[in-house]
C-alpha positions in Angstrom: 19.9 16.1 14.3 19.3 14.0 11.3 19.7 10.6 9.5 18.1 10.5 5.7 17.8 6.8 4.5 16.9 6.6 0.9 15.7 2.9 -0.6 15.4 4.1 -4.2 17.9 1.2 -6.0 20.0 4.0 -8.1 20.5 6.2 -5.0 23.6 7.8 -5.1 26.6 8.5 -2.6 25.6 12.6 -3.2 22.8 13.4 -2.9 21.7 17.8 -3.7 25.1 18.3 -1.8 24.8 15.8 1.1 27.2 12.5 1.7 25.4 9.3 1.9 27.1 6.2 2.5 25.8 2.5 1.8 23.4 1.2 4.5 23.1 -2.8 5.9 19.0 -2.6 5.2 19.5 -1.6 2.0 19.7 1.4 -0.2 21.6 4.4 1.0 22.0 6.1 4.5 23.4 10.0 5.2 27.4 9.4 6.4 27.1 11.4 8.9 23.9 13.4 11.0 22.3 16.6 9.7 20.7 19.2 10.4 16.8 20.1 9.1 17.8 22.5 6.1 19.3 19.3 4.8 16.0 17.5 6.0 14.0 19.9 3.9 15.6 18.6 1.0 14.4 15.2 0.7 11.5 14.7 3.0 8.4 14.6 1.6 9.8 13.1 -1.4 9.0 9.0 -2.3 11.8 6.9 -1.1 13.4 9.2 1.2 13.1 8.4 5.1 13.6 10.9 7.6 15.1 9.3 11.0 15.4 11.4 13.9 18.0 11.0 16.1 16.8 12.1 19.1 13.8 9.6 19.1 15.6 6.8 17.4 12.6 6.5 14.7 11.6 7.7 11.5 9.2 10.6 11.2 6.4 10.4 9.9 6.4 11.5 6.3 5.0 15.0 5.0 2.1 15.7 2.5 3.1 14.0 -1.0 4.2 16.9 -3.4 8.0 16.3 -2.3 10.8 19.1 -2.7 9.3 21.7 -5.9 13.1 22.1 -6.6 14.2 18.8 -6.6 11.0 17.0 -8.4 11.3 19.8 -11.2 12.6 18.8 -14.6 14.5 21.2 -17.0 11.3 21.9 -18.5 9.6 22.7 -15.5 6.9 19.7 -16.0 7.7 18.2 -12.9 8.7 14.4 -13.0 7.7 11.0 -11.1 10.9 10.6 -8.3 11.3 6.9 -7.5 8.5 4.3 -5.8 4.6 5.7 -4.7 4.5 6.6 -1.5 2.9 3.4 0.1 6.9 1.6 -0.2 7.8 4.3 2.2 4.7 3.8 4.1 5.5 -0.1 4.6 9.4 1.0 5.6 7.5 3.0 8.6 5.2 -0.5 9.8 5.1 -2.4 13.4 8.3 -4.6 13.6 10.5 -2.5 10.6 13.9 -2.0 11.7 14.5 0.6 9.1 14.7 3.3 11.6 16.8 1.3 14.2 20.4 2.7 14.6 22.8 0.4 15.9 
């Protein structure tokens, strides 16, 4: 099982289906675990950390090209999602508690 945290400042409390609620290191948290098809919806994508729960840390992130359904705009140009990739990166560092759960 599953924690998402997104840090992207207009993160809502639903997210493509899934509850989030607000999180004490900022930005939003999932409200309660999930499973990896709910994983598969945000990882990869800027912003988005995957924490898993069995090893208490977040995983490292996939490949840049995020979630083709969820980057997509109507007119199927694609479209930026939130901060590069290298925010997420720094969230991941020696000594960042963004992973801890307490």
């Amino acid at each position: 099982m599953f924690h998402v945290h997104c840090k992207l400042p207009n993160a809502s409390h639903h997210i493509s289906g899934v509850k989030f609620r607000d999180h004490d290191k900022g930005g939003v948290i999932t409200a309660e675990p999930v499973d990896a098809a709910a994983v598969a919806k945000f990882e990869g994508i800027p912003g988005y950390i995957v924490i898993d729960l069995d090893k208490k840390k977040p995983r490292a992130p996939k490949a840049a090209g995020g979630n083709a359904a969820l980057d997509a705009s109507p007119d199927g140009a694609g479209s930026e999602n939130g901060p590069d990739s290298s925010a997420v990166e720094a969230d991941q560092g020696a000594g960042s508690e963004t992973g801890t759960l307490v």
